[in-house]
Structures are given as C-alpha cells and as structure tokens.
C-alpha positions in Angstrom: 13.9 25.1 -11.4 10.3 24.7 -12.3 7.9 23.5 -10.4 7.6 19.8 -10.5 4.3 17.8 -12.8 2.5 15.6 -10.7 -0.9 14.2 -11.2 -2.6 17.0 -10.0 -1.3 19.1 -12.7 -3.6 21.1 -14.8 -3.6 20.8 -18.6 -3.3 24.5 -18.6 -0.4 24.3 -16.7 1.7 21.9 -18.2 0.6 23.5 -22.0 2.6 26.7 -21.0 5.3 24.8 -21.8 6.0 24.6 -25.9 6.9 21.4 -25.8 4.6 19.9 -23.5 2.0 19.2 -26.4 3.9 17.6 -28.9 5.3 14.9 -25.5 1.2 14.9 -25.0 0.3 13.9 -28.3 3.5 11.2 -28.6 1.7 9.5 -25.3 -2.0 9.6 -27.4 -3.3 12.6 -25.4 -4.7 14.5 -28.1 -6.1 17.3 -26.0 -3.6 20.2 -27.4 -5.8 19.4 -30.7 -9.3 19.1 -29.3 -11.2 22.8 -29.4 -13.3 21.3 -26.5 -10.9 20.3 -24.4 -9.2 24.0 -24.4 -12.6 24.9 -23.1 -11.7 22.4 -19.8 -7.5 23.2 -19.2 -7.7 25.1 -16.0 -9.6 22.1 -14.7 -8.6 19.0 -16.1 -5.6 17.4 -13.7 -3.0 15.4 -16.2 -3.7 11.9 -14.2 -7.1 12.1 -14.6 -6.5 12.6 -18.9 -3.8 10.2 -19.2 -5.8 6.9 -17.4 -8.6 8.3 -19.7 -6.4 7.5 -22.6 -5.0 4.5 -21.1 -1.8 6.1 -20.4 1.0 5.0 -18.1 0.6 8.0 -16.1 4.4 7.6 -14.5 5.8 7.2 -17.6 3.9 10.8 -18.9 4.8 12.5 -15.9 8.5 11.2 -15.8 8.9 11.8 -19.9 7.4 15.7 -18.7 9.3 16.5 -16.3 12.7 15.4 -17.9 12.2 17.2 -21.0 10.8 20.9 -18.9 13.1 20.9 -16.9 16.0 20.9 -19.6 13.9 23.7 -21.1 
C-alpha cells in the first residue's frame, strides 16, 4: 500500500502520482500548471497550498488518498 498523504506531503510527492494533478486542479490548486510552482515541489507541503487556496484541506487529503490508493 502507499504511503499515506498527510499535510506534510510534498507537491513533488503527491505529483508522482498521474492522477494526483487532475484531483489538484478539481480542488482549485492550480500548481500542476504553474511553471513557478514546479520550481518549489520538493518543498511546498500540500496543507500549506491548499489553505493558500482556501481549500478544505481534509477534504483534499481524503479525495487523495482514496483515489492513490485504488491506483
């Protein structure tokens, strides 16, 4: 089983997952898009983008980690 998202996940963790952007961008995280943002992956932590977006963090981290680990 894979290891379990939490908010401490990095973005370039959770983007080694194909499907992870697409859930990303369905939540209004449009950092799979952004060319500056792929500069930051290995250090930005998932909880810290999603309350930047105004994101219900459980509901991203819940939505992830239902659909990667079917994968």
């Amino acid at each position: 089983m894979p290891k379990k998202i939490t908010e401490e996940t990095t973005l370039e963790d959770i983007l080694k997952h194909p499907e992870a952007g697409s859930i990303l961008v369905k939540h209004g995280i449009h950092c799979p898009l952004c060319p500056f943002a792929r500069i930051e992956m290995a250090s930005l932590k998932i909880g810290e983008v999603a309350r930047t977006y105004n994101v219900n963090v459980d509901e991203l981290l819940k939505e992830l980690n239902d659909t990667l680990s079917e994968s």
